[in-house]
Structure formats: C-alpha cells, structure tokens
C-alpha positions in Angstrom: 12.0 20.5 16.3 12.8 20.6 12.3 10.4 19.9 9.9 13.0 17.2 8.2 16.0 15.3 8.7 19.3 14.9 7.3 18.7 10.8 7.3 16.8 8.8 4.6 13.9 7.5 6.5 10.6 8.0 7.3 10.8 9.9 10.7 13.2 12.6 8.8 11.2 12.8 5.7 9.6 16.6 5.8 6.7 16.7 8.2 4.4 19.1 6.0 3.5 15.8 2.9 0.4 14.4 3.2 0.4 11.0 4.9 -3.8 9.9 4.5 -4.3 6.8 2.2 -7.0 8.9 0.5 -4.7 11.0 -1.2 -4.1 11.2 -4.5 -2.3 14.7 -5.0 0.6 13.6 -6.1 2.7 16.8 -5.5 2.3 16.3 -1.8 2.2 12.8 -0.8 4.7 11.7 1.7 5.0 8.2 -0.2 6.6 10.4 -3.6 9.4 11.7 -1.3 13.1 9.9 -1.6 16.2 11.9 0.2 19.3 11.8 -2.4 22.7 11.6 -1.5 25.1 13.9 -2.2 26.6 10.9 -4.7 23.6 9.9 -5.8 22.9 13.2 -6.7 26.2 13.0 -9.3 24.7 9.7 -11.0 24.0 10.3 -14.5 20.5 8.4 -14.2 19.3 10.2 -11.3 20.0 13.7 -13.6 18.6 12.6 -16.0 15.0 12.1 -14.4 15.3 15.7 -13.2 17.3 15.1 -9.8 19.7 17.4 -9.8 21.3 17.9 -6.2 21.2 16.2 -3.2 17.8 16.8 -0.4 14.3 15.5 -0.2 12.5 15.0 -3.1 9.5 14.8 -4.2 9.3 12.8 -7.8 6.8 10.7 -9.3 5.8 9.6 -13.3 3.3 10.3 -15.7 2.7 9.3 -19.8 6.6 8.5 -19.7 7.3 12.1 -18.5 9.7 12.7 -15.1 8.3 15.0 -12.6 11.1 15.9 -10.4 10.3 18.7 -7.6 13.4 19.8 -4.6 11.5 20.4 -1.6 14.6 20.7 1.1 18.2 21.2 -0.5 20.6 19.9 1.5 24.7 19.0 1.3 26.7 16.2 3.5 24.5 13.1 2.9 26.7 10.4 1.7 25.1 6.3 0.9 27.0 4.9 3.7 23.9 3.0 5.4 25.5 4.2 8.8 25.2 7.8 7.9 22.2 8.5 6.5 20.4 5.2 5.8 19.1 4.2 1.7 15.8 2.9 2.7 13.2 6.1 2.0 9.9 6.9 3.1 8.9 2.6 2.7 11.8 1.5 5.0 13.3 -0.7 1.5 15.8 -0.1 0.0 15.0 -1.9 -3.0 12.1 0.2 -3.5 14.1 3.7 -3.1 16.8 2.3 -5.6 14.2 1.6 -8.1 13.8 5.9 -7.9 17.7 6.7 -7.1 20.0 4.7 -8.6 23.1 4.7 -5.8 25.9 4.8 -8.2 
C-alpha cells in the first residue's frame, strides 16, 4: 500500500502528517497539505508562494511570509475533476483554491 496518492483528496494525501486536533506543528499537519496539478503548478501565483512543481504540499503562512515545503514530487496530475479531483485534504474546493489558484 503507498503512503500517498496521485488524487487530490484526503484518502491520497501522505499517510505519515499528523491528523490529532491537538496539533499545532505546523510542518506536519495533514490539514497544511494541498496536491498541485501539474497546471497549477505553471500558475504564476502558485510560484510565487513558493510552489514550484506539481505533488503534495505542505504550505502554510506566517507574518506575511510563504512557507512552501514539497513533501512527494510527482508528474501527470492535471485539474480535470475526473482525474485527480480539486477538493484537498477538507473535501472543498473553494478552500483548496483559496491555497492553489487553478489557472
């Protein structure tokens, strides 16, 4: 069984994040992960925050700084709902678009 998927969900985000509402260690909390797209990967925006190729990713603000960390690289996600899904760890999509802008 892998430790992640190739889908943007919950059930493919990378098994080793902490899940427990008591943590606040932000550099391993499942609820800082997004997966990016291969396109979204090419948006100017998402770059520009520190997301520089598609994957899990942990990422997460503080004092107006972007902290940006690649945990899984990865190639061959596209947006298409169908193919890998847009709704993150929170099952919205509106929430992971707030992170990673689709286009």
């Amino acid at each position: 069984m892998a430790l992640w998927g190739k889908t943007d969900e919950l059930a493919s985000a990378p098994k080793f994040l902490e899940d427990a509402a008591a943590n606040t260690n932000k550099s391993h909390d499942i609820d800082n992960a997004i997966f990016v797209s291969d396109e979204e990967a090419a948006v100017a925006s998402n770059r520009a925050k520190g997301i520089t190729g598609p994957g899990w990713w942990l990422y997460h603000t503080a004092n107006g700084r972007h902290f940006a960390e690649c945990l899984v690289p990865m190639k061959g996600g596209t947006v298409d709902q169908a193919t890998v899904g847009d709704a993150g760890v929170t099952g919205n999509t509106a929430v992971e678009d707030t992170i990673v802008a689709d286009s």
